[in-house]
C-alpha positions, -999 to 999 in steps of 0.1 A, spaced: 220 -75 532 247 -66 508 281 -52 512 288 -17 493 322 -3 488 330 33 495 362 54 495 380 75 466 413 81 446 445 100 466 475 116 454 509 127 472 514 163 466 548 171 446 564 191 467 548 169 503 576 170 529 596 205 510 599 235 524 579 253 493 546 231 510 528 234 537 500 214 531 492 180 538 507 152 518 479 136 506 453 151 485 419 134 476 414 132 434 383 121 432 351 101 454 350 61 437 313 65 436 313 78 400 338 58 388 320 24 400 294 22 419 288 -21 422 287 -47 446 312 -72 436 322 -100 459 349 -116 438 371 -79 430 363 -71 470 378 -104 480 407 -103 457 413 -67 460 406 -64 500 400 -96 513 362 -85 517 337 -111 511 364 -134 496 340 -161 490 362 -170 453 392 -174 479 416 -149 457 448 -147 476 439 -108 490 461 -77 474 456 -52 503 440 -67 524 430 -47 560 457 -22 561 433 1 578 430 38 569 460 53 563 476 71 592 487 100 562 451 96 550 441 132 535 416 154 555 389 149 527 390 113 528 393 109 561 354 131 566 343 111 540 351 73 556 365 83 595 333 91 611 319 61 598 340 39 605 345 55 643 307 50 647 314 13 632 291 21 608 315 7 578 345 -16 585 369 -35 559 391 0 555 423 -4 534 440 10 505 461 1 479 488 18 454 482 21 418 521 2 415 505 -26 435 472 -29 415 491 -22 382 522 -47 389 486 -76 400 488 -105 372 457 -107 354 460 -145 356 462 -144 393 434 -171 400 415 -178 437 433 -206 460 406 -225 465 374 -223 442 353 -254 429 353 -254 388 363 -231 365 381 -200 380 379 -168 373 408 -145 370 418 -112 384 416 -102 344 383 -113 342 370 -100 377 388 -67 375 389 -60 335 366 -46 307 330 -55 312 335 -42 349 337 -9 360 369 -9 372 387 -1 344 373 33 348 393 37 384 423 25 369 420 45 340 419 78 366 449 61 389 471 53 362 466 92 347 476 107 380 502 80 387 517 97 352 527 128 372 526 116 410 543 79 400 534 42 408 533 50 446 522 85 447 487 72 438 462 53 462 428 39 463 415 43 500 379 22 506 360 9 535 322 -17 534 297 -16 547 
């Protein structure tokens, strides 16, 4: 049985912690699902530590779900993780995924390696997340912008 990825794209409001708003900080964008909908082991492992079977050293790597994590998010994954029907939850900034080196290789892998520019870059579909984090991260900065995923 295979491990799917599921989670989406969050933003920090502007004006989060101001007296002009009153709503929650975060803000879900946008569900992953249409943006990439894969199973692959090598960008889970060196992304989250999930299924790390290439032995990348792990970006974000269980952080959980974040304890800011914005209502629509947290109906889309909570339940299903509280039911421990999914597992693996973590998040990571766009400033962490856009500071990764492409060149970043796995610890431990038998012949030739493959890169995080090769696992994560055109010919994937992950170039199409980044492309919507880095656009946001434009008016909500490097940190202002999170992917949020869990497995199953």
């Amino acid at each position: 049985m295979g491990t799917d990825i599921y989670g989406g794209i969050e933003f920090r409001h502007t004006y989060a912690g101001t007296e002009d708003y009153d709503g929650e900080p975060w803000v879900t964008a946008m569900d992953l699902w249409p943006l990439y909908d894969k199973t692959d082991y090598k960008a889970f492992g060196l992304l989250f530590g999930v299924r790390n079977y290439a032995g990348f050293p792990p970006l974000a790597a269980a952080r959980g779900l974040p304890a800011d994590l914005s209502s629509g998010m947290r109906s889309h994954l909570g339940s299903w993780i509280e039911r421990g029907e999914m597992d693996g939850a973590s998040w990571v900034s766009w400033g962490e995924l856009a500071s990764l080196d492409p060149a970043t290789e796995p610890e431990h892998f038998v012949g030739e390696p493959p890169t995080a520019g090769s696992v994560l870059g055109p010919g994937t579909h992950w170039p199409h997340v980044f492309a919507v984090m880095k656009a946001l991260a434009g008016r909500f900065g490097d940190d202002g912008v999170r992917l949020v995923v869990a497995f199953d």
